[in-house]
N, C-alpha and C positions, 0 to 999 in steps of 0.2 A: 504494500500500500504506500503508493508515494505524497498521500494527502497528509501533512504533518502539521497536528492543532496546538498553536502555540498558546497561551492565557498568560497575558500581562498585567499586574495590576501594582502602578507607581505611587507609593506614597511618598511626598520629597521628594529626597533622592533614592528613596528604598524600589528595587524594581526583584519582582519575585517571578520566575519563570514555570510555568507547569506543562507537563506534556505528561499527559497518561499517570507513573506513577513516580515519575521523576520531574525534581524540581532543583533551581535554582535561585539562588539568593544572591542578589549584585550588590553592595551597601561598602562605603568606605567608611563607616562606624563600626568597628567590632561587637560593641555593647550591643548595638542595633539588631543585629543579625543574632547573637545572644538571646537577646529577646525575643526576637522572631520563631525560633525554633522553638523555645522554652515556651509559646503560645503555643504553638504547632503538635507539640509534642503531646500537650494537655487535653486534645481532641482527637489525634490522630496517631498511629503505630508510626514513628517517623525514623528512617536508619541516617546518621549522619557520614557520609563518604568523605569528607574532607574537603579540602581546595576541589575545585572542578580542574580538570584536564580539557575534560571533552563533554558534549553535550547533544544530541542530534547528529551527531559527525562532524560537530563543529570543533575541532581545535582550538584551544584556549590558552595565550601565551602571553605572561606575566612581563611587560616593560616599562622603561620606568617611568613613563609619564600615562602607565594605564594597560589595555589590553588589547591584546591583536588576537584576530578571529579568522582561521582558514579553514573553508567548507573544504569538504570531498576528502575529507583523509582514507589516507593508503591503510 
């Protein structure tokens, strides 16, 4: 299936990613994100994976003024 449903919802600067049973947290707050999960977690069976790498097959790569995103990975 190549129809990929993305769900966005920006509060601020906090932008949270959902596709099926994987999610993403964007937030340069640590605290924030913290928080966010520690809600999350309160309602839902949540596993936390760490840093993202990857996402959709999107490559995810840490620089220093932010992050660079390469689709199609091998």
């Amino acid at each position: 299936m190549n129809d990929k449903c993305v769900y966005t919802k920006t509060v601020e600067y906090s932008i949270l990613y959902l596709y099926v049973d994987d999610m993403l947290i964007v937030e340069t707050n640590i605290e924030v994100i913290k928080c966010t999960k520690k809600m999350l977690s309160k309602n839902f069976d949540i596993k936390d994976l760490g840093i993202a790498n990857v996402i959709l097959e999107i490559k995810i790569t840490r620089i220093l003024d932010g992050i660079s995103l390469l689709s199609h990975i091998m």
